[in-house]
PQR file with spaces between the fields and no chain letter, atoms N, CA, C, O and H, PARSE charges and radii, in Angstrom:
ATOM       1  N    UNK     1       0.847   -1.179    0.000 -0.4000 1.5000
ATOM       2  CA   UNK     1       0.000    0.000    0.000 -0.0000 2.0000
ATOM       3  C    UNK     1       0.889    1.238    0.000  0.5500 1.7000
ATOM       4  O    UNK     1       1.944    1.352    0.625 -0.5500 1.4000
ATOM       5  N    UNK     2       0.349    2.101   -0.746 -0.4000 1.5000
ATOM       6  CA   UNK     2       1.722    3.467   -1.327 -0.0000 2.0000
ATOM       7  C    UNK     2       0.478    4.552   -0.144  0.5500 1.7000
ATOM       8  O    UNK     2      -0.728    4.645   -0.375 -0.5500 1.4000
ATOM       9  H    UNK     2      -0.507    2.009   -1.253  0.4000 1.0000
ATOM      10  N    UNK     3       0.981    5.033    0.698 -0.4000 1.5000
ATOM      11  CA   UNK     3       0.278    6.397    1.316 -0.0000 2.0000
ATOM      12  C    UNK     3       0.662    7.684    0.191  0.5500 1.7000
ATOM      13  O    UNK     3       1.690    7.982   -0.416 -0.5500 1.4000
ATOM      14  H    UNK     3       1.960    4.958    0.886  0.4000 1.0000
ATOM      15  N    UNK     4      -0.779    8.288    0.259 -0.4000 1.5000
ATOM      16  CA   UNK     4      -0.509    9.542   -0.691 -0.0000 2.0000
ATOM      17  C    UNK     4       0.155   11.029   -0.319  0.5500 1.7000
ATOM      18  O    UNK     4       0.649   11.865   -1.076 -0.5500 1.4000
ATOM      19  H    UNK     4      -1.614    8.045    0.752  0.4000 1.0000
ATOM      20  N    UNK     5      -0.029   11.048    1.242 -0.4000 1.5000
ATOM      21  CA   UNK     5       0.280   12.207    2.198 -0.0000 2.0000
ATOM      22  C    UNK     5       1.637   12.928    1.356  0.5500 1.7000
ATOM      23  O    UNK     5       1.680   14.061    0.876 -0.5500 1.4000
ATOM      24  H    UNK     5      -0.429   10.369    1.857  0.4000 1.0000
ATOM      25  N    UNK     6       2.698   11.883    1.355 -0.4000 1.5000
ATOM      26  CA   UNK     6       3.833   12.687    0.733 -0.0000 2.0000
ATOM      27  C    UNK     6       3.694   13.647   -0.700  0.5500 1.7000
ATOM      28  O    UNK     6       3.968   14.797   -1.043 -0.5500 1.4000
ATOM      29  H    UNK     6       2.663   10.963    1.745  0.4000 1.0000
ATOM      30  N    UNK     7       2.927   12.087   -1.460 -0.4000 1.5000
ATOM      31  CA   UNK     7       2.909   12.492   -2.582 -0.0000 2.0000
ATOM      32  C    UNK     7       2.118   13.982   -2.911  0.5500 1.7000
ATOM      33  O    UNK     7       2.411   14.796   -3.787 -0.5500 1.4000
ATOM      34  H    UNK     7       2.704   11.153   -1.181  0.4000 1.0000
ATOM      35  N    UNK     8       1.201   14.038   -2.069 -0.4000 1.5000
ATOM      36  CA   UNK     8      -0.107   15.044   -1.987 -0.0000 2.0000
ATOM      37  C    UNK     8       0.889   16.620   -1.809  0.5500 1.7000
ATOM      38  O    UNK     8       0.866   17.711   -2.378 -0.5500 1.4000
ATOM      39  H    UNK     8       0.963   13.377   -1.357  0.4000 1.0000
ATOM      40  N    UNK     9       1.727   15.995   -0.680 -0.4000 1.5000
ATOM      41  CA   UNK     9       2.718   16.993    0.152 -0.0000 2.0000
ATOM      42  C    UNK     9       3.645   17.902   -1.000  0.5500 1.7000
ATOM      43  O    UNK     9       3.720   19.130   -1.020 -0.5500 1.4000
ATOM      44  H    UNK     9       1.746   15.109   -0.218  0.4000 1.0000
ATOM      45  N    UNK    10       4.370   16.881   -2.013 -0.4000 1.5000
ATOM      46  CA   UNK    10       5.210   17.542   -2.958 -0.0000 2.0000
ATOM      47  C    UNK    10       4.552   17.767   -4.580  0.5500 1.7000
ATOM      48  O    UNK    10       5.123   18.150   -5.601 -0.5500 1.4000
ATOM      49  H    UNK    10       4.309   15.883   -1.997  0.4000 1.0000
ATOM      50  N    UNK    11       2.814   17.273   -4.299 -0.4000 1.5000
ATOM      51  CA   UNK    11       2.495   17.550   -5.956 -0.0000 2.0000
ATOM      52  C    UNK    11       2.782   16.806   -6.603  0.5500 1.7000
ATOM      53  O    UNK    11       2.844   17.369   -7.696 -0.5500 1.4000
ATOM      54  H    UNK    11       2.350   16.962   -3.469  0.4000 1.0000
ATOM      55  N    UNK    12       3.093   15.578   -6.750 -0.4000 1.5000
ATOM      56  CA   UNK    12       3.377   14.758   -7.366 -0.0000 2.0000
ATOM      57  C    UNK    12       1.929   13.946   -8.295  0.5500 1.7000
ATOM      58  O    UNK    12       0.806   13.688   -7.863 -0.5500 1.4000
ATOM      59  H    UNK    12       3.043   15.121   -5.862  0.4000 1.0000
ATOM      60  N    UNK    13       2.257   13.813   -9.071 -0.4000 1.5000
ATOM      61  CA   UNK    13       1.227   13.271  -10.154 -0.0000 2.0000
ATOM      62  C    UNK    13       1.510   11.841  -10.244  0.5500 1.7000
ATOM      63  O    UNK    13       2.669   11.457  -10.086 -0.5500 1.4000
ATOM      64  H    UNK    13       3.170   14.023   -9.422  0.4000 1.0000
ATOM      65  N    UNK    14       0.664   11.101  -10.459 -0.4000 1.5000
ATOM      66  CA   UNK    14       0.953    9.551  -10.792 -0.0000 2.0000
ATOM      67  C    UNK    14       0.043    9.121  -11.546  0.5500 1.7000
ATOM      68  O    UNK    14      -1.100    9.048  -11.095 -0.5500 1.4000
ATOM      69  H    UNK    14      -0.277   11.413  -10.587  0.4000 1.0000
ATOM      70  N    UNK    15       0.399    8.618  -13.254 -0.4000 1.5000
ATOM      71  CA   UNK    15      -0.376    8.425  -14.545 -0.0000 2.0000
ATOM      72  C    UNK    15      -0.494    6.720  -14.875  0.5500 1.7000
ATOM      73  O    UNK    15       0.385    5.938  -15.239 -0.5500 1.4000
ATOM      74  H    UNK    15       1.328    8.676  -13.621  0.4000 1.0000
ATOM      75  N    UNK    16      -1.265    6.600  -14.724 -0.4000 1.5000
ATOM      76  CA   UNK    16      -1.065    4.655  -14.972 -0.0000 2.0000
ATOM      77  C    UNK    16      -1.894    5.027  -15.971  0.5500 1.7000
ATOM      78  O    UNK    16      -2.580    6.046  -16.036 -0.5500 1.4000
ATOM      79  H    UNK    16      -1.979    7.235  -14.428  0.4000 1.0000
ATOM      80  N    UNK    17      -1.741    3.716  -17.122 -0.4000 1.5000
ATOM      81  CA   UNK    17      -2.090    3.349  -18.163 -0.0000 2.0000
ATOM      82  C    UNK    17      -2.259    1.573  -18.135  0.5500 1.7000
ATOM      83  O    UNK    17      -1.440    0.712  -17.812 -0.5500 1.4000
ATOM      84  H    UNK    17      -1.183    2.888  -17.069  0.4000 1.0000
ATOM      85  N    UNK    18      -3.692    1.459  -18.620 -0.4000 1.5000
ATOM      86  CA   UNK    18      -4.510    0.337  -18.541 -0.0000 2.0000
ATOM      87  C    UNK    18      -3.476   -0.222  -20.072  0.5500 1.7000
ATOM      88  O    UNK    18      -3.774    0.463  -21.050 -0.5500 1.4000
ATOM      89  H    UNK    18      -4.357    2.158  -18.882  0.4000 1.0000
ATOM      90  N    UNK    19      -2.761   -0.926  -20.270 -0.4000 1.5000
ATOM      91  CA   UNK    19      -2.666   -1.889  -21.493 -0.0000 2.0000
ATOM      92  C    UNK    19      -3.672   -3.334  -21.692  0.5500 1.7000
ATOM      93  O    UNK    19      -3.586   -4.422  -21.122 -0.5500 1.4000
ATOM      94  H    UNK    19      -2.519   -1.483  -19.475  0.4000 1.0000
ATOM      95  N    UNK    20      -4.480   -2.926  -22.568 -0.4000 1.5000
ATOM      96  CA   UNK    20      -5.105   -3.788  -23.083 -0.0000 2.0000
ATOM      97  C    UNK    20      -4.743   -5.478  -23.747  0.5500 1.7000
ATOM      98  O    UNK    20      -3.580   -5.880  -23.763 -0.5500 1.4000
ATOM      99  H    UNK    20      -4.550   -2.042  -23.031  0.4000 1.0000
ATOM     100  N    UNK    21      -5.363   -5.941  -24.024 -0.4000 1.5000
ATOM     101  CA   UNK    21      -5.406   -7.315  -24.832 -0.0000 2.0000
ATOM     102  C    UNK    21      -4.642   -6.575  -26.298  0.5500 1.7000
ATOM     103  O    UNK    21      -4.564   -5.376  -26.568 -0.5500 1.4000
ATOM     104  H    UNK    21      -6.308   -5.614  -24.011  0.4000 1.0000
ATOM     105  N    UNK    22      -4.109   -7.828  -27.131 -0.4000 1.5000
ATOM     106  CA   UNK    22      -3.797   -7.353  -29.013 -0.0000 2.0000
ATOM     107  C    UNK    22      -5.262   -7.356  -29.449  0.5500 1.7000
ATOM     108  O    UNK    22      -5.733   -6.605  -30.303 -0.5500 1.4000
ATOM     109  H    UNK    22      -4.172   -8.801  -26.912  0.4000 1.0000
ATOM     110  N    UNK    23      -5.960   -8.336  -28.726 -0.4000 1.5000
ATOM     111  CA   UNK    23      -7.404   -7.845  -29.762 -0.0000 2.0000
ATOM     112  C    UNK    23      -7.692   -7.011  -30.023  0.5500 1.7000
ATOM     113  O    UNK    23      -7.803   -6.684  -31.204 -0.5500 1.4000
ATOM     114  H    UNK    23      -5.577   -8.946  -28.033  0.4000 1.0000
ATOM     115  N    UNK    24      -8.036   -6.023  -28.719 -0.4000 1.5000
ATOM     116  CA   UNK    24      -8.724   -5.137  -28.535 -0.0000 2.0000
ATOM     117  C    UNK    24      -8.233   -3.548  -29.191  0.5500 1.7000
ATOM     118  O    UNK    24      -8.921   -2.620  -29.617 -0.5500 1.4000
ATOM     119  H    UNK    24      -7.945   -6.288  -27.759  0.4000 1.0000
ATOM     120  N    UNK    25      -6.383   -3.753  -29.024 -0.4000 1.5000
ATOM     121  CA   UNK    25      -5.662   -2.945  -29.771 -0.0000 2.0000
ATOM     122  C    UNK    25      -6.025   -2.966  -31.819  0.5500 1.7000
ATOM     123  O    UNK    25      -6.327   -2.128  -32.668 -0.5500 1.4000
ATOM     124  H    UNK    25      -5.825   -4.507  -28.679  0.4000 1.0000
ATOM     125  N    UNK    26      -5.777   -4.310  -31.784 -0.4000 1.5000
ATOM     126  CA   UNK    26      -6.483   -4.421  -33.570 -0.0000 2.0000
ATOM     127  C    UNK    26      -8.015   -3.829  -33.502  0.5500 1.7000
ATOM     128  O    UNK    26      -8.311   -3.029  -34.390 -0.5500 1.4000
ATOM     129  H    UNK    26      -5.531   -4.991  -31.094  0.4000 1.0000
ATOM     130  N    UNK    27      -8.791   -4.082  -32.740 -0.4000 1.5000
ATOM     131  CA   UNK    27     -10.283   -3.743  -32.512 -0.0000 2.0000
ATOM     132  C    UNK    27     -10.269   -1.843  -32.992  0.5500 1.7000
ATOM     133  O    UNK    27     -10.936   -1.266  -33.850 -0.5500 1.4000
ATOM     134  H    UNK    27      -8.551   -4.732  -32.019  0.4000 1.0000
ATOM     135  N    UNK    28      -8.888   -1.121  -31.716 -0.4000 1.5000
ATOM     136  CA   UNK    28      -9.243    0.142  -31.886 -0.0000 2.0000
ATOM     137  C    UNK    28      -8.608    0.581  -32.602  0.5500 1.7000
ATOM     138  O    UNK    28      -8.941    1.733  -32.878 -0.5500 1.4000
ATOM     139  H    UNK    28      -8.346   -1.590  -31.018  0.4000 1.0000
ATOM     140  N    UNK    29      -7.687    0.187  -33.154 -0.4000 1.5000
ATOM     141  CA   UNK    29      -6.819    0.329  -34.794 -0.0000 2.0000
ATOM     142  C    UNK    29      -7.972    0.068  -36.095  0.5500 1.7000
ATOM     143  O    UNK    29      -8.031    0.699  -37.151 -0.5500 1.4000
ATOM     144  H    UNK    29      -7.416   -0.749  -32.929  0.4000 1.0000
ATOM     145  N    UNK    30      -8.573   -0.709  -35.786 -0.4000 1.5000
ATOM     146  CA   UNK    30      -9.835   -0.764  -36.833 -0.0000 2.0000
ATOM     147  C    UNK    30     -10.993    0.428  -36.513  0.5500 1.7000
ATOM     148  O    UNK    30     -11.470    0.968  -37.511 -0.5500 1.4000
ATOM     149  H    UNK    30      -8.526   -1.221  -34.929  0.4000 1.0000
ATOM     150  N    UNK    31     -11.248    0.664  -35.816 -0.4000 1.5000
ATOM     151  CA   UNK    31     -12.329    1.760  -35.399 -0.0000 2.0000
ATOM     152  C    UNK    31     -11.905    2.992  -35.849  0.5500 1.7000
ATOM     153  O    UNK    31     -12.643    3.802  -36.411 -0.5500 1.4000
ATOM     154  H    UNK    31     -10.860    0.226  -35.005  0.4000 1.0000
ATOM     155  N    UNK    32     -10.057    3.247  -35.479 -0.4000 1.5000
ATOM     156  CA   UNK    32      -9.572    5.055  -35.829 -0.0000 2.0000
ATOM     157  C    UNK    32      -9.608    4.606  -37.552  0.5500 1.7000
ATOM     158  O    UNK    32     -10.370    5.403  -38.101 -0.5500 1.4000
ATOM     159  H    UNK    32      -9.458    2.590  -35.022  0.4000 1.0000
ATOM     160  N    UNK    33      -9.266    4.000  -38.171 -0.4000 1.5000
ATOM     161  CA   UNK    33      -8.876    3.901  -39.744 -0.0000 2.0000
ATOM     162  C    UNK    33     -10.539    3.647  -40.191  0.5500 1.7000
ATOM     163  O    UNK    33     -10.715    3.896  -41.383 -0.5500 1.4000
ATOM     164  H    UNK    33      -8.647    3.353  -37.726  0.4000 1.0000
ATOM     165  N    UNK    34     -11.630    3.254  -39.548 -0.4000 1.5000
ATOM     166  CA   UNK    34     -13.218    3.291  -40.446 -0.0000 2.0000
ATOM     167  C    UNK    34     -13.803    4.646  -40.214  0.5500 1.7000
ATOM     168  O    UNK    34     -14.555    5.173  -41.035 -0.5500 1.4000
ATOM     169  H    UNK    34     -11.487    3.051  -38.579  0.4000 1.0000
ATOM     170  N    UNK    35     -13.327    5.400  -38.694 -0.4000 1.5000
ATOM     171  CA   UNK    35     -14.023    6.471  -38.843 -0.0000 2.0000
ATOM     172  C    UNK    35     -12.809    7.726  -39.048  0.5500 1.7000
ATOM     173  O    UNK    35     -13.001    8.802  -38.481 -0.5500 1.4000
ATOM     174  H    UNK    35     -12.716    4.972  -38.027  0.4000 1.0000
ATOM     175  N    UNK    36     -11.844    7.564  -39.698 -0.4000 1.5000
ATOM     176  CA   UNK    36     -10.769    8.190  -39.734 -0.0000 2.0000
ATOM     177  C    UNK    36     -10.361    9.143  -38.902  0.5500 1.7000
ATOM     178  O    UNK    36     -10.125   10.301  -39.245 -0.5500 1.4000
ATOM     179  H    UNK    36     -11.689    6.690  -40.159  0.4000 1.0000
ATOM     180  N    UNK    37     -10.252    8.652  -37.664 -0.4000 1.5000
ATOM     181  CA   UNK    37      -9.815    9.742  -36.494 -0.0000 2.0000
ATOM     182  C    UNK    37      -8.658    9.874  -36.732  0.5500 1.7000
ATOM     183  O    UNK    37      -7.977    9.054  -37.349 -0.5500 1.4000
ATOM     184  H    UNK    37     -10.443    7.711  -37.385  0.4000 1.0000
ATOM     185  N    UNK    38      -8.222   11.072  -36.212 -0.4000 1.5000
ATOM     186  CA   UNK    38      -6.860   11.774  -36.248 -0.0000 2.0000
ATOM     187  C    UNK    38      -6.314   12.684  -34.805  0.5500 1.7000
ATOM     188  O    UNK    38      -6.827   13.774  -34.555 -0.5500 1.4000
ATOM     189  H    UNK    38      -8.775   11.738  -35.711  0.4000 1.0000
ATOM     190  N    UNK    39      -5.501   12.242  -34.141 -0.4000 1.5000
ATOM     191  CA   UNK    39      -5.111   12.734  -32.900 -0.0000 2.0000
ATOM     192  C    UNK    39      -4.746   14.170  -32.751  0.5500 1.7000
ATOM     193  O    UNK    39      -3.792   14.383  -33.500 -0.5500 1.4000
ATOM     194  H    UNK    39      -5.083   11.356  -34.344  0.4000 1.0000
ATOM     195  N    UNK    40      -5.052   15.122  -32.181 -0.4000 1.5000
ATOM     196  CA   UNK    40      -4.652   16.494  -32.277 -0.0000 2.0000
ATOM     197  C    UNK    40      -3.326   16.415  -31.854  0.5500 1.7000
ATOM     198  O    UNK    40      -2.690   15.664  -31.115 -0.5500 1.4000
ATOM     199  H    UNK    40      -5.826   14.949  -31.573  0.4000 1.0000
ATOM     200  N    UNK    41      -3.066   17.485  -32.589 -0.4000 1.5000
ATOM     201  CA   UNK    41      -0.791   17.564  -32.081 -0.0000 2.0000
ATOM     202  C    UNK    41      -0.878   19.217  -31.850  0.5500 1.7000
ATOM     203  O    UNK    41      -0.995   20.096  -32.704 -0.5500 1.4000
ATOM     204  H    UNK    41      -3.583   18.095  -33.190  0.4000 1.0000
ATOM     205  N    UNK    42      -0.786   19.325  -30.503 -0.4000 1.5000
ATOM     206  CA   UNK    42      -0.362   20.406  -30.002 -0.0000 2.0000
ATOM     207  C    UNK    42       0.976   21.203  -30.428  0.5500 1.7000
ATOM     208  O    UNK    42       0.919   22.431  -30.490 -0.5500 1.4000
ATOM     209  H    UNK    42      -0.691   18.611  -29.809  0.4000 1.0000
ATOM     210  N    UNK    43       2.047   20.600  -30.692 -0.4000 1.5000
ATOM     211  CA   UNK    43       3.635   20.906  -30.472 -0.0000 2.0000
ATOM     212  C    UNK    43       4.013   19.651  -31.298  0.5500 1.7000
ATOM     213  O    UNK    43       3.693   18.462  -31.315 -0.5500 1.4000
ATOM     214  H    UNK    43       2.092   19.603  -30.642  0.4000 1.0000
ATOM     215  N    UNK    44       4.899   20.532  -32.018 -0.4000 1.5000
ATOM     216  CA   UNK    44       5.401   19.130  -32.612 -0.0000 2.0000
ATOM     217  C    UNK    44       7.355   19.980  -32.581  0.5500 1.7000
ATOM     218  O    UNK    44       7.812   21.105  -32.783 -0.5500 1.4000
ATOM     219  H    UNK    44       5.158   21.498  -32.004  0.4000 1.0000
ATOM     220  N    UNK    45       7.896   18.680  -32.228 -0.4000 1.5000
ATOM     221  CA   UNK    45       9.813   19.592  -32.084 -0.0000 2.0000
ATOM     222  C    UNK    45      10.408   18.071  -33.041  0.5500 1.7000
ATOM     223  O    UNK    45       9.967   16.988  -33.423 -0.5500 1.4000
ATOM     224  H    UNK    45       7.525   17.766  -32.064  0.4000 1.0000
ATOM     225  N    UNK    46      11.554   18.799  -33.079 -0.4000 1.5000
ATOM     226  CA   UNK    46      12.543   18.358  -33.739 -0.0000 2.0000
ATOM     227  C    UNK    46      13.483   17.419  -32.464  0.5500 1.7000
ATOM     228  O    UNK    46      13.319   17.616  -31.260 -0.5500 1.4000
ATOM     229  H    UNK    46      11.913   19.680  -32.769  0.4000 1.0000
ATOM     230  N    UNK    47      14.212   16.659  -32.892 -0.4000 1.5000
ATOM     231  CA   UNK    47      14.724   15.239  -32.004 -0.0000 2.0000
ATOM     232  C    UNK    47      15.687   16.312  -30.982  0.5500 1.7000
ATOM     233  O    UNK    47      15.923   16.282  -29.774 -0.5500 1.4000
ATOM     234  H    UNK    47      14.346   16.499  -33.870  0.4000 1.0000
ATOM     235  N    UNK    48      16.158   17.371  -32.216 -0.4000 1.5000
ATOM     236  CA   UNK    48      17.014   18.132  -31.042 -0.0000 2.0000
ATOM     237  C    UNK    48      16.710   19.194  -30.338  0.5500 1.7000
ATOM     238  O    UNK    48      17.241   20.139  -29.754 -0.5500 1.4000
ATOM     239  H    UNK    48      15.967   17.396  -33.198  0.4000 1.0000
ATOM     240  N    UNK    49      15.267   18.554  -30.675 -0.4000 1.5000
ATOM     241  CA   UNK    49      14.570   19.811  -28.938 -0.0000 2.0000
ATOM     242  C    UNK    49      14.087   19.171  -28.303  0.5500 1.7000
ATOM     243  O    UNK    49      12.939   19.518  -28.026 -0.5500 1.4000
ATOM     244  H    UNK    49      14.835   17.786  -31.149  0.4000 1.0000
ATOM     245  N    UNK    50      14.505   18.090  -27.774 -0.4000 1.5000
ATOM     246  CA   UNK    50      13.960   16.543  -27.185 -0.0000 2.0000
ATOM     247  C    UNK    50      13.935   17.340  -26.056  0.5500 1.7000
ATOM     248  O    UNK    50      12.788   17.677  -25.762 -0.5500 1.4000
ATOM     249  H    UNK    50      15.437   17.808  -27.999  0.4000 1.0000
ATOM     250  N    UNK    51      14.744   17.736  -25.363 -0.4000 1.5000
ATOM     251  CA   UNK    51      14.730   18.632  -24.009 -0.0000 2.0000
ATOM     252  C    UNK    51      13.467   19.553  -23.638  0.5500 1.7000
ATOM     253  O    UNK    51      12.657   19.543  -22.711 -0.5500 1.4000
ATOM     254  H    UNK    51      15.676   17.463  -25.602  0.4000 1.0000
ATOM     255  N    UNK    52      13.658   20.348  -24.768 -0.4000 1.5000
ATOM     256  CA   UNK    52      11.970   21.255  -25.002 -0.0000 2.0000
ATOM     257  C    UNK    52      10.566   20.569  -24.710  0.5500 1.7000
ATOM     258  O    UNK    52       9.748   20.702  -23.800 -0.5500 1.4000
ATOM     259  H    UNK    52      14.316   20.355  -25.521  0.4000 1.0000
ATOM     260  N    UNK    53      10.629   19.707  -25.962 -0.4000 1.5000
ATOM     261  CA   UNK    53       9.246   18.820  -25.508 -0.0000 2.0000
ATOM     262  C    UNK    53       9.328   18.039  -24.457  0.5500 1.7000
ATOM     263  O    UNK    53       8.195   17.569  -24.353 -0.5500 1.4000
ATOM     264  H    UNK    53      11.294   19.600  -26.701  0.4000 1.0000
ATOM     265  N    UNK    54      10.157   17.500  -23.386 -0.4000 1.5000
ATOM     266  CA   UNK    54      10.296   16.903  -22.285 -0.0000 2.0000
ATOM     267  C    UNK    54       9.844   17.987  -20.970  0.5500 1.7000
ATOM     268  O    UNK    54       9.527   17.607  -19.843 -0.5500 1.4000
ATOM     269  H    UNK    54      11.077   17.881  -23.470  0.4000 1.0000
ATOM     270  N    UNK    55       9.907   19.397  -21.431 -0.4000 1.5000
ATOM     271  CA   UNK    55       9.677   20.367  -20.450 -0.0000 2.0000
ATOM     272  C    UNK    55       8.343   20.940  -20.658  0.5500 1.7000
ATOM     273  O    UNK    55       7.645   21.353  -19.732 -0.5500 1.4000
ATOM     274  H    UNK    55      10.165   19.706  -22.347  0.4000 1.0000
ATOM     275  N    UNK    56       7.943   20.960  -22.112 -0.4000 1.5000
ATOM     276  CA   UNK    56       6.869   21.200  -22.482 -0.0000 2.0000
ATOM     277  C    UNK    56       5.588   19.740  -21.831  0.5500 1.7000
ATOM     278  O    UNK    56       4.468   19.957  -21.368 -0.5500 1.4000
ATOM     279  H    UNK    56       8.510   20.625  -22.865  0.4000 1.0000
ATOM     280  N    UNK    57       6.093   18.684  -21.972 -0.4000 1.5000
ATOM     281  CA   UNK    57       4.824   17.974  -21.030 -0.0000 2.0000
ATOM     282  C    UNK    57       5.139   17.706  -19.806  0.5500 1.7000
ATOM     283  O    UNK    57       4.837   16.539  -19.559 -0.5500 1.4000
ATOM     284  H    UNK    57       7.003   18.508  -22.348  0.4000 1.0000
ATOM     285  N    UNK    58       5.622   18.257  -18.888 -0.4000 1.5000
ATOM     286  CA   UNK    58       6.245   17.908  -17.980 -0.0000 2.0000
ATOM     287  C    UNK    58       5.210   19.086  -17.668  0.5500 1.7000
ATOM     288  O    UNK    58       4.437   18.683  -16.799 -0.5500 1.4000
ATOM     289  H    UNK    58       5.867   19.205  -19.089  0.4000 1.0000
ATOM     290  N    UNK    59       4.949   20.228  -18.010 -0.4000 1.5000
ATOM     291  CA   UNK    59       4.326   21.439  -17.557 -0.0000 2.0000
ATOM     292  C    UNK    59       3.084   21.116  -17.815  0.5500 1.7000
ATOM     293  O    UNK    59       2.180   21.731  -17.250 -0.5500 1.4000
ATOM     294  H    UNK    59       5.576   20.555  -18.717  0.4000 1.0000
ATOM     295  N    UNK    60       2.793   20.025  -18.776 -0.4000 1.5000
ATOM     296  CA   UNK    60       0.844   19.975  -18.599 -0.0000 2.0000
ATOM     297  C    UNK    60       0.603   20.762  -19.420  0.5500 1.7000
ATOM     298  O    UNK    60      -0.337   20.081  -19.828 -0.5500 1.4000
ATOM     299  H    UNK    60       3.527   19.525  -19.235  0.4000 1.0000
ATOM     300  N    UNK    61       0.573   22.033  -20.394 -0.4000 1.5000
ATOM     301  CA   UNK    61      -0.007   22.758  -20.444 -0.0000 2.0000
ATOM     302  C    UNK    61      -0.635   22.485  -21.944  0.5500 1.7000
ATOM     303  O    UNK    61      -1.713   22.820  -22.435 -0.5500 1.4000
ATOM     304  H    UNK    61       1.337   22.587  -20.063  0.4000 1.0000
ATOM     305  N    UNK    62       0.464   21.752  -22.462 -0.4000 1.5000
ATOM     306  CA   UNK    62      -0.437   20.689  -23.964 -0.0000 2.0000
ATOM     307  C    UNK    62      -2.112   20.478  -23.763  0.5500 1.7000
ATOM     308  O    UNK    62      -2.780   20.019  -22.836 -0.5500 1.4000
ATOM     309  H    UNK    62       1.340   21.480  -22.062  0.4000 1.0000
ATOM     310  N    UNK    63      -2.405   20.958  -24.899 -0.4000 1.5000
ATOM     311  CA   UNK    63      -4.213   20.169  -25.488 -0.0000 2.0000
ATOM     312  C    UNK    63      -4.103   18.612  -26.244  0.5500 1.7000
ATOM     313  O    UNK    63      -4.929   17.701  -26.284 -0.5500 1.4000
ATOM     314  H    UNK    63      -1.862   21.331  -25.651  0.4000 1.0000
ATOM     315  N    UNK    64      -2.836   18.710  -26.772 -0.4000 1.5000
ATOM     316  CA   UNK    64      -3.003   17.223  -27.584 -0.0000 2.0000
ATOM     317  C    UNK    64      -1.731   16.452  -27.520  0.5500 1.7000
ATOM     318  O    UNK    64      -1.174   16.472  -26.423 -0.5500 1.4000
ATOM     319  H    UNK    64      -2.165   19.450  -26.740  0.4000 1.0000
ATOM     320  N    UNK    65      -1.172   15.794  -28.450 -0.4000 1.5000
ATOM     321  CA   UNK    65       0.094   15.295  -28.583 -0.0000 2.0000
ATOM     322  C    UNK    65       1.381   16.372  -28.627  0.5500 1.7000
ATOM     323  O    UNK    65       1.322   17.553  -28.969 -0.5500 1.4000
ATOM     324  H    UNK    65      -1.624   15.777  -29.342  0.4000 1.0000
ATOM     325  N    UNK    66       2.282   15.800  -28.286 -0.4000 1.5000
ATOM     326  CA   UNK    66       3.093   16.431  -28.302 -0.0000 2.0000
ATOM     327  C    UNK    66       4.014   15.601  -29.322  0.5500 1.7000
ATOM     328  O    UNK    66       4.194   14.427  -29.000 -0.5500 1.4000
ATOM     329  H    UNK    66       2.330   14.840  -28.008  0.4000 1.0000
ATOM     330  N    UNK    67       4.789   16.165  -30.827 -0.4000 1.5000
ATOM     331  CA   UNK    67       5.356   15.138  -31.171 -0.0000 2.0000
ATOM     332  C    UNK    67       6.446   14.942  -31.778  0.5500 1.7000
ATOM     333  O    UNK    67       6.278   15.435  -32.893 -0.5500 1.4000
ATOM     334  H    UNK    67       4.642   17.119  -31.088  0.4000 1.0000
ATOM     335  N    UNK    68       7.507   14.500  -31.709 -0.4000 1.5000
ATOM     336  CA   UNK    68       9.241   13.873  -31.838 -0.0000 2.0000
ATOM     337  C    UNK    68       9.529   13.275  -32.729  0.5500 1.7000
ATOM     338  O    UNK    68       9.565   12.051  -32.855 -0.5500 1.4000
ATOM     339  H    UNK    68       7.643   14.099  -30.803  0.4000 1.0000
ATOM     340  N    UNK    69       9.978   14.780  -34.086 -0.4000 1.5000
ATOM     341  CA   UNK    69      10.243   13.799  -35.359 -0.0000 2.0000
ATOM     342  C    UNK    69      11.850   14.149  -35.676  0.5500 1.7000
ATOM     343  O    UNK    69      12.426   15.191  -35.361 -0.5500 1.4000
ATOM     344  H    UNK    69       9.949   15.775  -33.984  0.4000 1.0000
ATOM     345  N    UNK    70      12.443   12.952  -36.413 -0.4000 1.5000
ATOM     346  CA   UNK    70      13.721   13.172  -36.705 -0.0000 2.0000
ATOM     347  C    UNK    70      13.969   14.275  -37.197  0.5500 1.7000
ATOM     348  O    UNK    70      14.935   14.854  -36.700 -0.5500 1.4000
ATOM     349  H    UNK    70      11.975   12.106  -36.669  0.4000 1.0000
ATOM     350  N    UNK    71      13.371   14.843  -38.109 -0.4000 1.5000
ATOM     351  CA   UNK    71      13.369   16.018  -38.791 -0.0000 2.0000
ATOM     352  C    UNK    71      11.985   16.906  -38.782  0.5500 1.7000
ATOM     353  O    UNK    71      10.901   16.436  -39.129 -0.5500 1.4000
ATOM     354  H    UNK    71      12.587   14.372  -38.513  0.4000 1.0000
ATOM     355  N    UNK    72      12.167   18.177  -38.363 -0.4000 1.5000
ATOM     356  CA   UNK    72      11.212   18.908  -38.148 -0.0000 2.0000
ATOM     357  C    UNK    72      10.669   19.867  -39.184  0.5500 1.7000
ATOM     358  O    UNK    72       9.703   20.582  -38.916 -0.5500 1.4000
ATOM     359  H    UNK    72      13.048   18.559  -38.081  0.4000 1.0000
């Protein structure tokens, strides 16, 4: 059992992520490509502003993806 007091104490955030079954992943890979969803990208940097976008979600202040291409 993790007590939250500290965590509460210094602000600390804690993000878990449910990983699913492969079905269910093929399931919602089939659903974004029939109704052609497309993820919003807030920020998008270059590999050598890896630092930037590491500070940029670190601050929360993103609406969508944030995203890390070799070339920008």
């Amino acid at each position: 059992m993790i007590s939250v007091v500290p965590l509460l104490k210094k602000r600390i955030k804690i993000c878990g992520v449910n990983i699913d079954s492969r079905k269910a992943f093929v399931e919602m890979s089939n659903f974004i490509d029939t109704y052609n969803i497309k993820p919003y990208i807030d920020r998008r940097f270059s590999f050598a502003q890896l630092p930037q976008a590491l500070a940029c979600m670190a601050e929360g202040k993103h609406v969508g993806k944030i995203v890390v291409m070799q070339h920008a």
